[in-house]
Structure formats: C-alpha cells, structure tokens
N, C-alpha and C positions, 0 to 999 in steps of 0.2 A: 143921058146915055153916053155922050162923047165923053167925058170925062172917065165914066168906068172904060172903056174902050181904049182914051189911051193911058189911063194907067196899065192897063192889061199890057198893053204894047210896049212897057218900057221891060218888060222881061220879056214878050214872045208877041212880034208881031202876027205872026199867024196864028199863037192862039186869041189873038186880040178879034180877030178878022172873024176865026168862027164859034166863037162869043157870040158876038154883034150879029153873026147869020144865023146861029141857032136861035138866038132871039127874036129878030125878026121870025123869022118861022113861028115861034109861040105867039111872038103878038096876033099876028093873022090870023091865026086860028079862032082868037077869042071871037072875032064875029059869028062865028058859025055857029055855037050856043055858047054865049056868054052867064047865062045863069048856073052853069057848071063850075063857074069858080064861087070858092067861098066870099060871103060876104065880106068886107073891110071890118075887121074889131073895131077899130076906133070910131067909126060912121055907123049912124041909126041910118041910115038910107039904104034901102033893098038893091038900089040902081048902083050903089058901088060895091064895087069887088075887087080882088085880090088874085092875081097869077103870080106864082111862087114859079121863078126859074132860077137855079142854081142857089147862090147864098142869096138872091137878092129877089124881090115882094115888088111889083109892078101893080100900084094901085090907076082902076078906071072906072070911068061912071057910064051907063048905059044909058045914051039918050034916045028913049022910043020915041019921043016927038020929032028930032029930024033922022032917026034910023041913024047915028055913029055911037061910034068907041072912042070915048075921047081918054086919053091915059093922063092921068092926073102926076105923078111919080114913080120913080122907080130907086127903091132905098136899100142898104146892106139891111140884111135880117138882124143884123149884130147890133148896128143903131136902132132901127127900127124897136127894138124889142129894150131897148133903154128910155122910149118914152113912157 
C-alpha cells in the first residue's frame, strides 16, 4: 500500500493522504460482514474475497478460526485483469 501512496504523492500529497484514509475506512469495514464482498476469481476458496476500491482489487481471506481479516494484496484492476 505504501508504494501506491507514494506514487499518488509525487503529484498530490494530499491526494495521496486521503487515498490512504478513504481506504483504510473501506478496509475496516470489511470485518463487519465480509461475505458481502465478491468472491476472488482466481481462488476456489469461499474464505477469500475481493473489495474493489477505486482502480484497484484489495484481495483477503477470512479466517473464522481465529476471527481476522487478513489482506493478502492489493493490485491495479489494470494488471490484475492481464493475468
């Protein structure tokens, strides 16, 4: 995430800033029902999914065994969508 953040920064640090806050904002969210996002395309597992913020696919896996979110990556739609 720091790398999108500061490439955002090398034209606008303040839009770099709330980037990075409106995201967190959506990351947190995902605990609250994370079965609400779509499943991962490329993953057979139900436990991961997909939060779509801006151009870019924030993939994470739900682990009900210790109750977290763990976020696996977060890719441009642009690549992403070249695999």
């Amino acid at each position: 995430m720091g790398d999108i953040v500061d490439y955002i920064a090398l034209d606008s640090v303040q839009n770099a800033l709330k980037f990075y806050q409106d995201l967190l904002v959506d990351i947190d969210k995902i605990a609250g029902n994370p079965h609400q996002h779509r499943r991962s395309l490329p993953h057979q597992d139900d436990a991961v999914r997909e939060l779509v913020f801006k151009d870019y696919i924030i993939i994470f896996n739900i682990r009900k065994s210790s109750n977290k979110i763990i976020i696996l990556g977060i890719f441009s739609q642009n690549l992403w969508n070249k695999k």
